[in-house]
N, CA, C and O atoms as a GROMACS GRO file, in nm:
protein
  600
    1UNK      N    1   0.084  -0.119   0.000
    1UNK     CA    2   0.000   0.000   0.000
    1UNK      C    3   0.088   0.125   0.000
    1UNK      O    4   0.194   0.127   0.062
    2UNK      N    5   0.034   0.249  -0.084
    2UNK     CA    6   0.113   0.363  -0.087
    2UNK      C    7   0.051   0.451   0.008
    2UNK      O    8  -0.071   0.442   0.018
    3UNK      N    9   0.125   0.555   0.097
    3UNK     CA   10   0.049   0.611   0.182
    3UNK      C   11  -0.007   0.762   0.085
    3UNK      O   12   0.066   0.816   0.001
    4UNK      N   13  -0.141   0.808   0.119
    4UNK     CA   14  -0.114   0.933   0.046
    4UNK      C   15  -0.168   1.066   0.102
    4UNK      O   16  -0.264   1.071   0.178
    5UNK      N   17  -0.128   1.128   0.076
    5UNK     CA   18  -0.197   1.252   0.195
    5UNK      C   19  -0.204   1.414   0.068
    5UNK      O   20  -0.123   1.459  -0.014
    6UNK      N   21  -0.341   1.458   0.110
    6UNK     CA   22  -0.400   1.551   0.039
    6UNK      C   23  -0.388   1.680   0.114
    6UNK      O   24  -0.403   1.675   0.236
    7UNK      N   25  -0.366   1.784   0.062
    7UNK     CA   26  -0.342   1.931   0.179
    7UNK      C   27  -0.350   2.038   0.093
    7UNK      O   28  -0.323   2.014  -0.025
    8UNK      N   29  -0.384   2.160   0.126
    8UNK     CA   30  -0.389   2.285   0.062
    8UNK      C   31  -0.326   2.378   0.164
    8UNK      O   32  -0.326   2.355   0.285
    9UNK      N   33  -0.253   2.525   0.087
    9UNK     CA   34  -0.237   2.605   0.176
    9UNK      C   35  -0.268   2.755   0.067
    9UNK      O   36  -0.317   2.754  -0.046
   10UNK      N   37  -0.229   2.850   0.131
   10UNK     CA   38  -0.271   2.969   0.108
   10UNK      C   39  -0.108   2.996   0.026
   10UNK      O   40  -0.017   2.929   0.076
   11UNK      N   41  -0.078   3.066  -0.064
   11UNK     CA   42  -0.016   3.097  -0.134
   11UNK      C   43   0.026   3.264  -0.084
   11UNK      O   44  -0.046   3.364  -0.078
   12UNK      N   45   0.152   3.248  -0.057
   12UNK     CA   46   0.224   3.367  -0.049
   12UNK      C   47   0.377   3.423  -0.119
   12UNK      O   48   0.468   3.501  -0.090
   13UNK      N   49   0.344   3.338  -0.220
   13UNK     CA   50   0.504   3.408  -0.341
   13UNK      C   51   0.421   3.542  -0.352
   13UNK      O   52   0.304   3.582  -0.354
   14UNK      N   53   0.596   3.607  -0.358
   14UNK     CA   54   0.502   3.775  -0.418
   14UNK      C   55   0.522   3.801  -0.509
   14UNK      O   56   0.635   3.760  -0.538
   15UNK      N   57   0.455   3.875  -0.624
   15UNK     CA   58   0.473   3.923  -0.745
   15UNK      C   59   0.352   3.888  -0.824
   15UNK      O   60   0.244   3.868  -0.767
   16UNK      N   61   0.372   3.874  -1.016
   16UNK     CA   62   0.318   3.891  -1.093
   16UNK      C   63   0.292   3.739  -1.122
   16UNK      O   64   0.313   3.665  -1.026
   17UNK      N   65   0.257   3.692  -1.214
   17UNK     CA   66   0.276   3.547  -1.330
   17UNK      C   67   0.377   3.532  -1.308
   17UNK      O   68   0.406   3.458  -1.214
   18UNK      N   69   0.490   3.603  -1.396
   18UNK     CA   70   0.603   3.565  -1.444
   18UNK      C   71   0.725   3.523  -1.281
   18UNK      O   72   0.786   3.416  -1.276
   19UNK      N   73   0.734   3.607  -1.191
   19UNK     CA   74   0.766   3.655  -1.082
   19UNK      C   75   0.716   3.483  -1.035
   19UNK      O   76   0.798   3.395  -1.009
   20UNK      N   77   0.553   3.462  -1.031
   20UNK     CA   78   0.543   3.343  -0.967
   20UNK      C   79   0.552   3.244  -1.027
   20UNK      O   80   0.502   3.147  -0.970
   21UNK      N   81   0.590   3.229  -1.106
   21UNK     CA   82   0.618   3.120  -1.260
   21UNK      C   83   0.739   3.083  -1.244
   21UNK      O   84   0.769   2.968  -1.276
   22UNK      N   85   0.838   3.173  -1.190
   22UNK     CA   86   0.989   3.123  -1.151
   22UNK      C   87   1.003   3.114  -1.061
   22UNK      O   88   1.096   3.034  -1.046
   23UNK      N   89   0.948   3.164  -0.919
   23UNK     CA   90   0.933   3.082  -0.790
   23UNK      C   91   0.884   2.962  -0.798
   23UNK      O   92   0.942   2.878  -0.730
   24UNK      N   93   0.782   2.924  -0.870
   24UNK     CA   94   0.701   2.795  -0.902
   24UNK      C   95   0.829   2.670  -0.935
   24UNK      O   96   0.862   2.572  -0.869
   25UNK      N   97   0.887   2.732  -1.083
   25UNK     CA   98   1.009   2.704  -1.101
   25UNK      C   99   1.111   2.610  -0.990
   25UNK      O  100   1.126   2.488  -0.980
   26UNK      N  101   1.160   2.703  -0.927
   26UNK     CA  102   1.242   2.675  -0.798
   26UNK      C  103   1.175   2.585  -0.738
   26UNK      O  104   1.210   2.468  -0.754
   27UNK      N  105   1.082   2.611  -0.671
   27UNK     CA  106   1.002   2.486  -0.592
   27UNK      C  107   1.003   2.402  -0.613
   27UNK      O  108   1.037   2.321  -0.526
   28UNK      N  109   0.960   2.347  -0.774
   28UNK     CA  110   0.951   2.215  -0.829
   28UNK      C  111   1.053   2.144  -0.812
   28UNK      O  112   1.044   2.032  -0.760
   29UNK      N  113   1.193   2.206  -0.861
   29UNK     CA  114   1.320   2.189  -0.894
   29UNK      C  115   1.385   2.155  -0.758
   29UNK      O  116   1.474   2.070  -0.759
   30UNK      N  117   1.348   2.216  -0.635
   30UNK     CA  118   1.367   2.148  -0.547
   30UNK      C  119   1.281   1.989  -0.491
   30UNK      O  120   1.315   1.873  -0.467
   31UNK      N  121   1.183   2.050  -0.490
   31UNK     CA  122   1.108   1.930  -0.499
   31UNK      C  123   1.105   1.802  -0.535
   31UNK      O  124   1.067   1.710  -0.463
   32UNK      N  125   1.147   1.793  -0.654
   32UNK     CA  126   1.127   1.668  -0.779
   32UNK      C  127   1.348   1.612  -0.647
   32UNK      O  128   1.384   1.504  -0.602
   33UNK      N  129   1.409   1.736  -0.642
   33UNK     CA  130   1.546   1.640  -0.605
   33UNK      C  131   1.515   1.613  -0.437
   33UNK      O  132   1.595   1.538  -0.381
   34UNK      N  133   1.435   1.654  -0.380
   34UNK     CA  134   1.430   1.619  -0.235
   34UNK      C  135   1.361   1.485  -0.254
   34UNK      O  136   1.415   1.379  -0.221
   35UNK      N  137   1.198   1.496  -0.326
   35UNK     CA  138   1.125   1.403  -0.352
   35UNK      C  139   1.199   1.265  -0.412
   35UNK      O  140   1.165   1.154  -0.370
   36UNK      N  141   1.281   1.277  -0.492
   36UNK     CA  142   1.354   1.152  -0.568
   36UNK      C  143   1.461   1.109  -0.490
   36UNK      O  144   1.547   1.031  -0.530
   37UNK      N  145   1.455   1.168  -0.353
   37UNK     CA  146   1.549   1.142  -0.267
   37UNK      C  147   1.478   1.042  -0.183
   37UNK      O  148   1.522   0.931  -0.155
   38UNK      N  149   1.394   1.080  -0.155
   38UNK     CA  150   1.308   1.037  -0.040
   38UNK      C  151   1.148   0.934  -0.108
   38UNK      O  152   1.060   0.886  -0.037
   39UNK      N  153   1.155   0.926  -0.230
   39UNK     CA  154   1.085   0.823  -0.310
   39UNK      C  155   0.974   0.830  -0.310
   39UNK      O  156   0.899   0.736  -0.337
   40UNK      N  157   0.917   1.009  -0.263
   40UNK     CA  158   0.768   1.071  -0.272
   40UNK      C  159   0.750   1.109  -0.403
   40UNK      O  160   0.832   1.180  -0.461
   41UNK      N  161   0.612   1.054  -0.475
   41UNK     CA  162   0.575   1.151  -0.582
   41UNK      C  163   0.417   1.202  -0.509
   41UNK      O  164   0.350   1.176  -0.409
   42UNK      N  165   0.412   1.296  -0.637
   42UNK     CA  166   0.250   1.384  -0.626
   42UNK      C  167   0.261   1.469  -0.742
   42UNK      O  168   0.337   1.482  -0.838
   43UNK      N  169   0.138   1.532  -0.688
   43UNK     CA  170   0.111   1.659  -0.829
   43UNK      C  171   0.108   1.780  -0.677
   43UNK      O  172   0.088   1.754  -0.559
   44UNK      N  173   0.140   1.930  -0.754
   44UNK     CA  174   0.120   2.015  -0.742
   44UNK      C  175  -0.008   2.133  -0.824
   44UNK      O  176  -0.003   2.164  -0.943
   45UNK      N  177  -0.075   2.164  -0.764
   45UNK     CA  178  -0.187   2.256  -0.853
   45UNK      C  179  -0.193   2.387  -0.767
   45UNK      O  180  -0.229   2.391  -0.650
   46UNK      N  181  -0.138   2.527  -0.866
   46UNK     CA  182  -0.140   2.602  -0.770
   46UNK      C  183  -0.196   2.730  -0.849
   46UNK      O  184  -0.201   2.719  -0.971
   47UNK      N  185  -0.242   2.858  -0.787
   47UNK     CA  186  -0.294   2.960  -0.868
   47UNK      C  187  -0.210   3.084  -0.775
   47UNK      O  188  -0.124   3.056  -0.693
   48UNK      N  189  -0.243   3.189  -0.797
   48UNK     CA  190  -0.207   3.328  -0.730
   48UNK      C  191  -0.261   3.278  -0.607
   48UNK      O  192  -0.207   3.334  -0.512
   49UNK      N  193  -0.336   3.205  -0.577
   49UNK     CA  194  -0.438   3.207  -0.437
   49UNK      C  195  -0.378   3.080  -0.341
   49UNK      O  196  -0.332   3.081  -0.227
   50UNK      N  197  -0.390   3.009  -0.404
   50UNK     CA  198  -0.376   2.875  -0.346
   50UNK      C  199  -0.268   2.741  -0.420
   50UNK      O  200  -0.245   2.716  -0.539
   51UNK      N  201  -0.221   2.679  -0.304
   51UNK     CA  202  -0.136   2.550  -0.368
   51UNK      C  203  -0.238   2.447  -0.301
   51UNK      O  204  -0.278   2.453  -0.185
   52UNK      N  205  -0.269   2.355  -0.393
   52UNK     CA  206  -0.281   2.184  -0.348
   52UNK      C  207  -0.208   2.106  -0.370
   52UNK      O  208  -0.160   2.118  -0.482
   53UNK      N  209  -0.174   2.024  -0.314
   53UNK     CA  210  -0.084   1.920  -0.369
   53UNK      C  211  -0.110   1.764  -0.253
   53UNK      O  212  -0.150   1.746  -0.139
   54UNK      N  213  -0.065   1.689  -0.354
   54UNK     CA  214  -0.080   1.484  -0.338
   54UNK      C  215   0.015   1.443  -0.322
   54UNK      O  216   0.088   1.409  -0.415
   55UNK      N  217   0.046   1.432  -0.196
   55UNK     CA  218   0.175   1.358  -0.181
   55UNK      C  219   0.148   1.198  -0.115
   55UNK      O  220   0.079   1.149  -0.026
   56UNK      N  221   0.281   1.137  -0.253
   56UNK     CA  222   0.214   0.970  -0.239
   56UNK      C  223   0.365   0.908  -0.195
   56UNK      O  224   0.464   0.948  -0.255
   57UNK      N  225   0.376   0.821  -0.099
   57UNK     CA  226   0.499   0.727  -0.103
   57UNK      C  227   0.512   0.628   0.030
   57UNK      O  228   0.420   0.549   0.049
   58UNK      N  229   0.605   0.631   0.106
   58UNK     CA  230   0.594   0.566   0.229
   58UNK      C  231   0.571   0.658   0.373
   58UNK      O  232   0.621   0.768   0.399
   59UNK      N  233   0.466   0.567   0.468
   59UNK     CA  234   0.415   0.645   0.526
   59UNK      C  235   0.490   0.805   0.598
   59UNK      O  236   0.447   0.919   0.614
   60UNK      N  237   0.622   0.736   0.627
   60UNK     CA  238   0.720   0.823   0.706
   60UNK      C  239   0.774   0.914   0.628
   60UNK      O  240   0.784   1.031   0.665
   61UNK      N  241   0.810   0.875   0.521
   61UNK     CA  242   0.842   0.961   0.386
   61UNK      C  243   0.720   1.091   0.372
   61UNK      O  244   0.745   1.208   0.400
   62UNK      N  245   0.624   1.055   0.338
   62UNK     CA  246   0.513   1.143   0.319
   62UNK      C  247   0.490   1.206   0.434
   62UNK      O  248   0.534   1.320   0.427
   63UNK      N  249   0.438   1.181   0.545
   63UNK     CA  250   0.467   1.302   0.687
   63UNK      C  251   0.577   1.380   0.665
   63UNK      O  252   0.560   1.491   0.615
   64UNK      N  253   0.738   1.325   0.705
   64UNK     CA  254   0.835   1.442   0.712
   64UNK      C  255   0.834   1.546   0.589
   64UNK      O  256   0.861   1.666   0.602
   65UNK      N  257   0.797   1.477   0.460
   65UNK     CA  258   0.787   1.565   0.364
   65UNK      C  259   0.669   1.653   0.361
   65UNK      O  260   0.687   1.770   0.328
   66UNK      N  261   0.548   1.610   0.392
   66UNK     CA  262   0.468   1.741   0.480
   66UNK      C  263   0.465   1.816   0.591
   66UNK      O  264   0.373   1.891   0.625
   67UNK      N  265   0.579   1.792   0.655
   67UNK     CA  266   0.608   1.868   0.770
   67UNK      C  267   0.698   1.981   0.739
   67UNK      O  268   0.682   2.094   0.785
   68UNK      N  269   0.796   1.946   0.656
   68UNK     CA  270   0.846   1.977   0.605
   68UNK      C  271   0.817   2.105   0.509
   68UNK      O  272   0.893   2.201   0.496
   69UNK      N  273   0.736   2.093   0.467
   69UNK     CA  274   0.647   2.143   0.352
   69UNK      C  275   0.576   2.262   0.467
   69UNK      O  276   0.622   2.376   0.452
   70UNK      N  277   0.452   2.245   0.600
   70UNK     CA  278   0.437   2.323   0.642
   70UNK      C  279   0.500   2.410   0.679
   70UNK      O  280   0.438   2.505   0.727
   71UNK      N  281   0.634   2.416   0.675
   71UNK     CA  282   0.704   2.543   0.766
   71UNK      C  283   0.776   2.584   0.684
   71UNK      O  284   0.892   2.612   0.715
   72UNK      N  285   0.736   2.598   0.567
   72UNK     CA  286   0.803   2.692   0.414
   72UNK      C  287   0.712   2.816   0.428
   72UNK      O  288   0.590   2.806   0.440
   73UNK      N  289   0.786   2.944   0.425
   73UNK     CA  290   0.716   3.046   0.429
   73UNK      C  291   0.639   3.109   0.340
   73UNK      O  292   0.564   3.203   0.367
   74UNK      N  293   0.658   3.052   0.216
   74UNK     CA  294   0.616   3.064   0.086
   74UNK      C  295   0.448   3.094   0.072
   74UNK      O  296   0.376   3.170   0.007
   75UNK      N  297   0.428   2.969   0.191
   75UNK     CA  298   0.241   2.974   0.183
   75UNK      C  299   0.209   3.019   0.363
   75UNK      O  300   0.292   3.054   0.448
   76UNK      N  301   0.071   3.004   0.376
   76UNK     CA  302   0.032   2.982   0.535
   76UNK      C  303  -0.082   2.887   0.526
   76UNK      O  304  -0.125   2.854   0.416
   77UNK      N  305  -0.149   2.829   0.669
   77UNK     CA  306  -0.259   2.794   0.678
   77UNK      C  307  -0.239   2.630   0.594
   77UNK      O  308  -0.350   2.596   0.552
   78UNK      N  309  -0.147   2.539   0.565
   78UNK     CA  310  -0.136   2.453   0.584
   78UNK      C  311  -0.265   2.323   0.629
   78UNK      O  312  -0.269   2.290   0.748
   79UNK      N  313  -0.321   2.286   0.574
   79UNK     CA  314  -0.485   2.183   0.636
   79UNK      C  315  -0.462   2.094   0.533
   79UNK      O  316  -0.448   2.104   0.411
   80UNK      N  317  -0.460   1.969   0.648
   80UNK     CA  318  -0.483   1.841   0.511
   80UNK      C  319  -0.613   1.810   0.535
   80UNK      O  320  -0.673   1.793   0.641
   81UNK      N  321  -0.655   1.804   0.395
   81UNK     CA  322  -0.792   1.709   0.362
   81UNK      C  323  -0.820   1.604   0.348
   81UNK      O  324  -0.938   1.567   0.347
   82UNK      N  325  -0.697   1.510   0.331
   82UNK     CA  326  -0.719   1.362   0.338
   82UNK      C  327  -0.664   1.316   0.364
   82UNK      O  328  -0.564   1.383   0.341
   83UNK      N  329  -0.609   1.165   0.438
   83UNK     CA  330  -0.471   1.089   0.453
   83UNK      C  331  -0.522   0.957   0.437
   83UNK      O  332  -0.636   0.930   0.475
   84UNK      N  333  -0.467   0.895   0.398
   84UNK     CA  334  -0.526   0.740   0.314
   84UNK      C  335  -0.423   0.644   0.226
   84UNK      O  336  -0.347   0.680   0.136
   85UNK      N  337  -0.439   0.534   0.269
   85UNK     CA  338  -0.354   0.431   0.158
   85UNK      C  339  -0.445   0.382   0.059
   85UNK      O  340  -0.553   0.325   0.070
   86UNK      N  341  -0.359   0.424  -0.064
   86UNK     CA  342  -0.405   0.350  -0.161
   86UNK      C  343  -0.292   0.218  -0.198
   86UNK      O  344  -0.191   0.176  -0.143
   87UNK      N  345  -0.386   0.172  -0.346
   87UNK     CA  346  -0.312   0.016  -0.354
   87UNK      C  347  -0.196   0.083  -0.469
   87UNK      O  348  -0.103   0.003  -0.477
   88UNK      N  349  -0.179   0.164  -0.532
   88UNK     CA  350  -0.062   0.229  -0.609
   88UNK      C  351  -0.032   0.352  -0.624
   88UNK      O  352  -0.129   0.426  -0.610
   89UNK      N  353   0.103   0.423  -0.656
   89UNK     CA  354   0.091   0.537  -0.674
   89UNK      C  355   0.004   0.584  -0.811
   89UNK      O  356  -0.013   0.520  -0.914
   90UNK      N  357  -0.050   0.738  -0.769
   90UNK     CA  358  -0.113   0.757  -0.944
   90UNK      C  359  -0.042   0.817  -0.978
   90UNK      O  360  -0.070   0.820  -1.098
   91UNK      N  361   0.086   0.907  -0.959
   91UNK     CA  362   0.184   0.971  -0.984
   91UNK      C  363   0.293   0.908  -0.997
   91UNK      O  364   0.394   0.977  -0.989
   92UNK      N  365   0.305   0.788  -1.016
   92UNK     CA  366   0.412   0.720  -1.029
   92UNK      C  367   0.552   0.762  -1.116
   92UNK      O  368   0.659   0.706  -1.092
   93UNK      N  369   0.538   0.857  -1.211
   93UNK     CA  370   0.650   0.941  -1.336
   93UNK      C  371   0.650   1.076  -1.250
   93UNK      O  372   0.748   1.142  -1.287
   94UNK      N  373   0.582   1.141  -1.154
   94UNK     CA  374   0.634   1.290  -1.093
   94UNK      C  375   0.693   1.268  -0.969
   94UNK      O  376   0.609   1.258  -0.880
   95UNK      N  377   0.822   1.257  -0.930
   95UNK     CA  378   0.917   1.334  -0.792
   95UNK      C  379   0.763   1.459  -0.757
   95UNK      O  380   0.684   1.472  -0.663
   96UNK      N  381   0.777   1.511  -0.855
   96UNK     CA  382   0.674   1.661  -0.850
   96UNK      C  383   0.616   1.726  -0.924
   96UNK      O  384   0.631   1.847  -0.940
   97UNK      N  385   0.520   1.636  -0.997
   97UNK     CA  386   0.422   1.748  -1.122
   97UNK      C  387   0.400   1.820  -1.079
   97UNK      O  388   0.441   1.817  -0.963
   98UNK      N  389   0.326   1.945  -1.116
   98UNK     CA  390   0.317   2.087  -1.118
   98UNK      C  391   0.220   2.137  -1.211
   98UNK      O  392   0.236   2.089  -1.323
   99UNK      N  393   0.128   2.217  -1.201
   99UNK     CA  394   0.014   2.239  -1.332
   99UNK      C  395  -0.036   2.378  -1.214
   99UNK      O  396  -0.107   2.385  -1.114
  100UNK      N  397   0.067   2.494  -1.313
  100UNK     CA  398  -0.019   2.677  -1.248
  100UNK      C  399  -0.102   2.681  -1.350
  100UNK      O  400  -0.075   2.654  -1.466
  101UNK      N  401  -0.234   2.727  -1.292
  101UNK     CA  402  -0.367   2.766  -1.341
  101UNK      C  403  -0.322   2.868  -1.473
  101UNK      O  404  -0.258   2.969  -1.445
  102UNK      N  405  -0.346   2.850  -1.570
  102UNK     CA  406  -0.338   2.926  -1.703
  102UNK      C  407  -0.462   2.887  -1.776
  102UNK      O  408  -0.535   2.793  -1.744
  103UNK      N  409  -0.484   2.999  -1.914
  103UNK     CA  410  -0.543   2.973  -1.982
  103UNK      C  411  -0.553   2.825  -2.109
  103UNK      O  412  -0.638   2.783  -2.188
  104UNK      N  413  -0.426   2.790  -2.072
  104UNK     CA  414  -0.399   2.691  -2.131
  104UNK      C  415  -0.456   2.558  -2.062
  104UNK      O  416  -0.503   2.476  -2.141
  105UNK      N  417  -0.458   2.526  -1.940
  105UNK     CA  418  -0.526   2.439  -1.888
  105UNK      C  419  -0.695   2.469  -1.854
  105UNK      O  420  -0.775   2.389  -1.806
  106UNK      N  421  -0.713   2.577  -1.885
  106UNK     CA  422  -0.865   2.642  -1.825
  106UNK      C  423  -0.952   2.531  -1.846
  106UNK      O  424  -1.048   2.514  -1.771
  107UNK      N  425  -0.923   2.441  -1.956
  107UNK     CA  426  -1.041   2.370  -2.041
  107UNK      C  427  -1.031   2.243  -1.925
  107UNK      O  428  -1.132   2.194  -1.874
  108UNK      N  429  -0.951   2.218  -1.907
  108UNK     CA  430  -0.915   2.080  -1.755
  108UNK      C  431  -1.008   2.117  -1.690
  108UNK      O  432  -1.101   2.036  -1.682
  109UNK      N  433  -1.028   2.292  -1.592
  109UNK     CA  434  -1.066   2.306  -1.534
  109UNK      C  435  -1.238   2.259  -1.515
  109UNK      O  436  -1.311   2.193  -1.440
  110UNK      N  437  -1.245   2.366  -1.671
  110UNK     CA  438  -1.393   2.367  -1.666
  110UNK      C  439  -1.445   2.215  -1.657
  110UNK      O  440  -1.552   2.195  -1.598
  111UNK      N  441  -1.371   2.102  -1.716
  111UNK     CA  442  -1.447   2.004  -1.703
  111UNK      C  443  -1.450   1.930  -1.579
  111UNK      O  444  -1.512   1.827  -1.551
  112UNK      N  445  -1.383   1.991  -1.519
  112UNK     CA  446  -1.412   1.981  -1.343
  112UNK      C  447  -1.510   2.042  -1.298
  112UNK      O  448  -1.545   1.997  -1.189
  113UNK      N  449  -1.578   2.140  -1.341
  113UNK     CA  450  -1.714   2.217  -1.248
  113UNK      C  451  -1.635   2.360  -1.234
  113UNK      O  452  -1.705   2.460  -1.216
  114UNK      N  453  -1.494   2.375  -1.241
  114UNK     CA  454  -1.408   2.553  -1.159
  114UNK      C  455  -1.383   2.633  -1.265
  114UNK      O  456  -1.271   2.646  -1.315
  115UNK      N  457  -1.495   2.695  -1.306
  115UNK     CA  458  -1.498   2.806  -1.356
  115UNK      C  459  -1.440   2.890  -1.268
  115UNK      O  460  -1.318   2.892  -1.286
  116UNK      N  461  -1.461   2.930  -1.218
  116UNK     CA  462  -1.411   3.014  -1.134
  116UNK      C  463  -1.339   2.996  -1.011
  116UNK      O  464  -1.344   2.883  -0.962
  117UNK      N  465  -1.268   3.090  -0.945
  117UNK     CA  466  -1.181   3.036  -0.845
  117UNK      C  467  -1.139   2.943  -0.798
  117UNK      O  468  -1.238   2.899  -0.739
  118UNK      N  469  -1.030   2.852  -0.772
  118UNK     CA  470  -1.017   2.725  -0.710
  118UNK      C  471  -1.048   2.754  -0.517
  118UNK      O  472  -0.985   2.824  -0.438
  119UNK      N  473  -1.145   2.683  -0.500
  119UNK     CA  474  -1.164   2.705  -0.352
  119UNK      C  475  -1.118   2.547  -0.263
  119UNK      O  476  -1.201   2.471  -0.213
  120UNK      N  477  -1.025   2.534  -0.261
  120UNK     CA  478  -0.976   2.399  -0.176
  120UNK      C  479  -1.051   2.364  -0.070
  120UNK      O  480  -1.055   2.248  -0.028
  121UNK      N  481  -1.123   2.471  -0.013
  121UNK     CA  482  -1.133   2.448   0.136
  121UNK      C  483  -1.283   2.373   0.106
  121UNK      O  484  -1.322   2.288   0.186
  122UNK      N  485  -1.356   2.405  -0.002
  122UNK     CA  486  -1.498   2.302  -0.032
  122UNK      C  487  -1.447   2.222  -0.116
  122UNK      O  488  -1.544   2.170  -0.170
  123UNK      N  489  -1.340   2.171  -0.167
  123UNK     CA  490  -1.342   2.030  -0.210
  123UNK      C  491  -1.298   1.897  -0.153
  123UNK      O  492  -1.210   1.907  -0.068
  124UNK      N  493  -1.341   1.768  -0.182
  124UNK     CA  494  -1.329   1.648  -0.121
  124UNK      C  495  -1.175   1.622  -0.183
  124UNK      O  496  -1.130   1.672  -0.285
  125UNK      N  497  -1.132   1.562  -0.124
  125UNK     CA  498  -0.941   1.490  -0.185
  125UNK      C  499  -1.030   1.424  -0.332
  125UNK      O  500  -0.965   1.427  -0.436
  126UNK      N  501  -1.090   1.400  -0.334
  126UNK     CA  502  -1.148   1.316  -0.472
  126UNK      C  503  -1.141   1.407  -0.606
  126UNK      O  504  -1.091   1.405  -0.719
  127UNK      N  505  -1.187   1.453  -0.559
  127UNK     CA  506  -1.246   1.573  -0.663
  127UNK      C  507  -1.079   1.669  -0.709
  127UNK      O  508  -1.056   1.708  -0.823
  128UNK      N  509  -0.989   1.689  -0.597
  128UNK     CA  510  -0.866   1.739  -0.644
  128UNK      C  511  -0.745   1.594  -0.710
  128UNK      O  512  -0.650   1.608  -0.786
  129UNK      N  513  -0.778   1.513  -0.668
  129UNK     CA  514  -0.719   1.388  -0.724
  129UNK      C  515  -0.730   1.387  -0.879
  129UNK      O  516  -0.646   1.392  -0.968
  130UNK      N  517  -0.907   1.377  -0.879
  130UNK     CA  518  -0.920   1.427  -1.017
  130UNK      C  519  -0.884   1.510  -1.130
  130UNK      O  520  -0.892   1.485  -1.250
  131UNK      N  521  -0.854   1.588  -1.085
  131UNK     CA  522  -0.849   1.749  -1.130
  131UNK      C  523  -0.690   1.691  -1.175
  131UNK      O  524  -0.648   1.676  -1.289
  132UNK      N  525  -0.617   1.664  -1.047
  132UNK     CA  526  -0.456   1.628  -1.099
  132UNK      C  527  -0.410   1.522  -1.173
  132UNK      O  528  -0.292   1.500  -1.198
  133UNK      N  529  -0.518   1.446  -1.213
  133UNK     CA  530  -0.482   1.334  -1.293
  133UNK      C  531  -0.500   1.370  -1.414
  133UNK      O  532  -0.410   1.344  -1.494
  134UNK      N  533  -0.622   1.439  -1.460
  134UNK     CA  534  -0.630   1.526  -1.586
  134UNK      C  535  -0.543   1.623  -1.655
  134UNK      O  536  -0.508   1.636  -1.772
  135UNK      N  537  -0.516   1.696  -1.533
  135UNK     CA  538  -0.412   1.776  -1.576
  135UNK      C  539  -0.234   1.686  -1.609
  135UNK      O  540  -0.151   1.702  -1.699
  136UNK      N  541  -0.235   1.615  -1.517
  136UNK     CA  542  -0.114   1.522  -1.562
  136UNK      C  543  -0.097   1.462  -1.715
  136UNK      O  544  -0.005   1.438  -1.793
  137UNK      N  545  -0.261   1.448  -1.711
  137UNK     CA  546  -0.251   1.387  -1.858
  137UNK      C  547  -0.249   1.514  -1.941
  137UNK      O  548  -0.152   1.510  -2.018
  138UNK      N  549  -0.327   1.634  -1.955
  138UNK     CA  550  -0.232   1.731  -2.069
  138UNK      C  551  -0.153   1.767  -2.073
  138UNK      O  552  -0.127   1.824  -2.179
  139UNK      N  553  -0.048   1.766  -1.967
  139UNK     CA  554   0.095   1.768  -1.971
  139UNK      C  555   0.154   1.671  -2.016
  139UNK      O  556   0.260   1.698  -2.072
  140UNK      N  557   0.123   1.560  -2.013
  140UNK     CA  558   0.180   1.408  -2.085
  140UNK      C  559   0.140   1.440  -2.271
  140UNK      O  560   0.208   1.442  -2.374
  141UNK      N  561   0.030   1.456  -2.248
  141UNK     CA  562  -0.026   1.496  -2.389
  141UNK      C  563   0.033   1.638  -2.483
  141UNK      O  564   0.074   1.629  -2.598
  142UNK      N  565   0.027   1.726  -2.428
  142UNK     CA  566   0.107   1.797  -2.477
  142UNK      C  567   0.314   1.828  -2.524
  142UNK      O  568   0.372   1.896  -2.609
  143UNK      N  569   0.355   1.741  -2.423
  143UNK     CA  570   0.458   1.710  -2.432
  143UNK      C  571   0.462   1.590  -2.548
  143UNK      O  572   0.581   1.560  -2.558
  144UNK      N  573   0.419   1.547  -2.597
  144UNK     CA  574   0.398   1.429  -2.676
  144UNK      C  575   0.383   1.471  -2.794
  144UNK      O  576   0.429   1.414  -2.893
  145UNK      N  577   0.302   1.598  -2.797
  145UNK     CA  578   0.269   1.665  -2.945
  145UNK      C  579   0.406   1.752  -2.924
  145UNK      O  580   0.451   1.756  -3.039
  146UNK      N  581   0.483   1.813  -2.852
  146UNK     CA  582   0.607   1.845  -2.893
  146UNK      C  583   0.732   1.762  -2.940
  146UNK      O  584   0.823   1.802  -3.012
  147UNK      N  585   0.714   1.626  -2.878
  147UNK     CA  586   0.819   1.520  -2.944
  147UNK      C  587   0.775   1.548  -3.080
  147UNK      O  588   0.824   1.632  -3.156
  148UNK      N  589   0.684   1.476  -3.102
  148UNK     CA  590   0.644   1.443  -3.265
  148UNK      C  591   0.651   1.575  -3.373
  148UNK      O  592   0.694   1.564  -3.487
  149UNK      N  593   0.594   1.717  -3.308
  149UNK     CA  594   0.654   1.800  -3.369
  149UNK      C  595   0.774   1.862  -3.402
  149UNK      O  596   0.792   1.929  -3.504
  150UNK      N  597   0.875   1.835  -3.295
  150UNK     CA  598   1.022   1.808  -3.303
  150UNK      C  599   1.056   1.740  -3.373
  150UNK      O  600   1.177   1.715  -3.382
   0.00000   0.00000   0.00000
């Protein structure tokens, strides 16, 4: 069994897009080498407002790496929404996917119900599970139409 634990926090990079697009950057980049250290994957989903993120691996692994995670100053307000074993990882290829809210993913969104704002604090871990598996896949998908167009 993989352990997996669901959490949102409040987003406090400062700046613009671009400004939080390369903090985003950094994060990952740390992330994906702490995570591949420690044999956690997940997705990240984050906007100007808010980060969610799925962190999947072994039980002890996944705590310190959310403990870890709470006392980054980056965000506040830290709340997990779910903690649960499943029978595999679904992130099994991300140390640390990543998917910032753009117009380019909008269409993911909408077929989730979030037109508008992502509000973490009314959704079930299900429903953001969802959301990150979709989006994983247009990032798989889109990267795929850049091989072939390469």
């Amino acid at each position: 069994m993989i352990h997996q634990l669901v959490y949102y926090s409040r987003n406090t990079v400062p700046g613009g897009d671009r400004a939080m697009l390369t903090n985003m950057r950094e994060i990952l980049t740390v992330s994906q080498r702490n995570n591949s250290r420690d044999g956690v994957t997940g997705f990240l989903i984050f906007d100007k407002t808010w980060f969610v993120q799925i962190l999947e691996g072994e039980r002890v692994r996944v705590t310190g790496t959310y403990d870890r995670i709470a006392r980054d100053p980056r965000h506040i307000g830290a709340a997990v929404i779910d903690v649960r074993d499943v029978p595999a990882r679904l992130f099994p290829n991300w140390t640390m996917g990543g998917a910032m809210r753009t117009p380019e993913v909008q269409e993911v969104y909408l077929q989730h119900g979030f037109g508008g704002p992502l509000d973490p604090v009314r959704l079930k871990s299900g429903q953001i599970v969802d959301l990150a598996l979709d989006l994983q896949a247009f990032e798989a998908s889109r990267r795929q139409g850049q091989r072939l167009a390469g």
